[in-house]
Each structure stands twice: as structure tokens, then as C-alpha cells.
Steps between C-alpha positions, in 0.01 A plus 500: 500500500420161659207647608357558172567246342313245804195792444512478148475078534211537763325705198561275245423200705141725591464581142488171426303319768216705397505467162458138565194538728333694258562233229338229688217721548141339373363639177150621496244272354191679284239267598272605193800447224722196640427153383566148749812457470602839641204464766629187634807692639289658742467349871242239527401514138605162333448428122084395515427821739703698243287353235202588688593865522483532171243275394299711704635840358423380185148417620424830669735760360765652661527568892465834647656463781827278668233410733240331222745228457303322817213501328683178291417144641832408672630815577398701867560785608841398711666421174411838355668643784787288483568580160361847535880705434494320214195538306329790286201555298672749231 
């Protein structure tokens, strides 16, 4: 009986610990929909690069690819790939 109940704990305790990873999990970012405040969450992106991605956006229409978001003055192609989990094109 001891048994189960230190098993049952270890599965709880499981249970729980992943639950909490997947909480603090990023949310995806549509690149063609989100507007500078939610843009300057991403790495390397302050407030005036956010403003520049859409600016630009605005400018050109919306981006075909994750990738296209170099093509903004500010932003290379190592902070695409930083933020690459994290970014769509819906």
C-alpha cells in the first residue's frame, strides 16, 4: 500500500511539472497580423524595430515567408532564426 501511494505522488508530482513547462511555453507570433507591442516581445526586437516591422508591412503588404522579415532595415537574418519557433505567416 505504501508503495502506491509514493507511485501515485511521483505521478502527480510528474503531472504537474509538465503542465508547468508547457505553460511557460512561447506563443506563436503571426508576423503579418501582430502589431509593436506584441513584436517587441520577440528576441532582439525592441519597440522602434517593432515599429519598423510593421511600418514596412504596411508599406509592402504582407510577408510570405518567416524568412522576409530580413528584408526590414534592422532586422538580419540571425534574429529571424532566433525567433524562428516563434513566428508564422498564417
Amino acid at each position: 500500500m505504501k508503495h502506491t501511494s509514493i507511485f501515485a505522488t511521483l505521478v502527480l508530482l510528474f503531472s504537474l511539472a509538465t503542465g508547468f513547462a508547457h505553460a511557460n511555453e512561447p506563443s506563436t507570433i503571426n508576423i503579418n497580423a501582430a502589431n509593436a507591442t506584441t513584436l517587441s516581445a520577440l528576441s532582439g526586437i525592441g519597440q522602434s524595430k517593432a515599429e519598423a516591422i510593421v511600418a514596412y508591412r504596411e508599406a509592402n503588404g504582407p510577408f510570405a515567408s518567416v524568412e522576409d522579415l530580413a528584408n526590414v532595415k534592422g532586422i538580419g537574418a540571425r534574429t529571424v532564426e532566433k525567433n524562428a519557433q516563434r513566428l508564422a505567416v498564417k
